[in-house]
C-alpha positions as semicolon CSV with decimal commas, in nm:
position;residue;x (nm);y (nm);z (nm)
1;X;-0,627;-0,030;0,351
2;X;-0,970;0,088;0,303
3;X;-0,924;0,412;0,422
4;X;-0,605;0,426;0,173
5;X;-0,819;0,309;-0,131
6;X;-1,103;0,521;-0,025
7;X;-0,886;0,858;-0,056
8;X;-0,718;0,712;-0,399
9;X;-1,024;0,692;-0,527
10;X;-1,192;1,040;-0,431
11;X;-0,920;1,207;-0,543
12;X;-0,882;1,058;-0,870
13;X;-1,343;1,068;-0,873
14;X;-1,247;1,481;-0,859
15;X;-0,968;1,460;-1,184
16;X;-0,662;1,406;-1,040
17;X;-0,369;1,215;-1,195
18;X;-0,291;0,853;-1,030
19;X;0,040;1,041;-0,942
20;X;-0,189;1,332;-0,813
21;X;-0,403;1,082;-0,610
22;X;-0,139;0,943;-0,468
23;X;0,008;1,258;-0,317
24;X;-0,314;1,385;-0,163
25;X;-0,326;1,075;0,005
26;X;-0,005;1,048;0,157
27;X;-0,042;1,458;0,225
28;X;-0,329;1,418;0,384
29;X;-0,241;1,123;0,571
30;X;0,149;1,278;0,692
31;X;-0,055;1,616;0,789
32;X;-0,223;1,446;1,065
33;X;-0,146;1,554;1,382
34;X;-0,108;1,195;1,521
35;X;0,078;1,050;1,234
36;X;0,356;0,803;1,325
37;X;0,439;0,654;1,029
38;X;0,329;0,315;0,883
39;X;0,228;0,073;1,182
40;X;0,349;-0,186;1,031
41;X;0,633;-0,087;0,919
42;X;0,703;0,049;1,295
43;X;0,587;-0,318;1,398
44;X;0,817;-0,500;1,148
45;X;1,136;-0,255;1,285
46;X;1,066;-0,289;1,674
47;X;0,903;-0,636;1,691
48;X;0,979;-0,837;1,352
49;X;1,275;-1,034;1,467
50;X;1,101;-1,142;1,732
51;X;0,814;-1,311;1,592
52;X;0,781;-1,460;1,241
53;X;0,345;-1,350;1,254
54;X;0,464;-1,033;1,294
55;X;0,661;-1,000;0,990
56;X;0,396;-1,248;0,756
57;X;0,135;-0,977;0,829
58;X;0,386;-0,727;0,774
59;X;0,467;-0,883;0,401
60;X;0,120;-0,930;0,360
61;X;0,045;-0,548;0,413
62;X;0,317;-0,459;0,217
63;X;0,201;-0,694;-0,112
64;X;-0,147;-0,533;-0,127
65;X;-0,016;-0,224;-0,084
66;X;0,158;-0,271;-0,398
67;X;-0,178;-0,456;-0,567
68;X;-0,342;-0,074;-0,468
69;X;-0,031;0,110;-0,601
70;X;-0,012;-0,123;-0,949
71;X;-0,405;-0,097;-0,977
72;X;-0,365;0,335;-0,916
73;X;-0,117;0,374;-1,199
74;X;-0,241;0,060;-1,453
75;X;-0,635;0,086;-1,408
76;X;-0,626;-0,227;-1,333
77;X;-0,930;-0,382;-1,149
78;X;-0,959;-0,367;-0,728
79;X;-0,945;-0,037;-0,702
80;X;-1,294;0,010;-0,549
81;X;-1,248;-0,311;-0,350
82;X;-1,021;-0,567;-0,182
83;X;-0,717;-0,566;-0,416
84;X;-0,638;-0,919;-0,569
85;X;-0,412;-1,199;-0,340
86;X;-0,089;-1,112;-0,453
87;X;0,005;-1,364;-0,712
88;X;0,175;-1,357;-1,087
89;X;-0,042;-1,065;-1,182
90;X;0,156;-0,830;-1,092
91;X;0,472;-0,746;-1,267
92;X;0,782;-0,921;-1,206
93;X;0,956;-0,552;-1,138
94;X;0,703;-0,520;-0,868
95;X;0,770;-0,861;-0,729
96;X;1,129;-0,801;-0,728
97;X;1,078;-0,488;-0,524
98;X;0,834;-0,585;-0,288
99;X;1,008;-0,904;-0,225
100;X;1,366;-0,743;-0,171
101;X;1,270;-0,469;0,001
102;X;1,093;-0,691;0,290
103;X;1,218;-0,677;0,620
């Protein structure tokens, strides 16, 4: 995640739009020449049903990531660090999602 914050936050430092940050990340990140997708993700889809660690640290990924993503686009605080345990600060839309859309 630090690498994912990291870019967020240099590309917004040089004027870019949340939105804008957001897509020179991911651009940046799918350009590479040994991108594979997500990891976890790709963990949670080959190995999930097999083992219930695999898909808590797959939720757990998956809830920060949407700390980082609620942070980019609010201004919330955590952007320059470890974003927040995910808890009732977030929104309940963003619960919803993140919570349905777990494997």
């Amino acid at each position: 995640m630090a690498w994912f914050r990291n870019s967020l936050n240099e590309a917004s430092d040089a004027g870019a739009s949340a939105l804008g940050a957001l897509v020179t990340t991911l651009g940046n990140w799918f350009s590479q020449p040994d991108f594979r997708g997500c990891a976890f993700l790709n963990a949670a889809a080959e190995l999930g049903s097999s083992d219930p660690e695999i898909l808590a640290t797959v939720r757990r990924h998956k809830q920060e990531m949407a700390c980082v993503l609620e942070n980019l686009f609010t201004g919330g605080a955590g952007m320059r660090e470890a974003c927040c345990p995910w808890s009732s600060m977030a929104p309940s839309s963003m619960r919803r999602w993140v919570t349905a859309s777990m494997p």
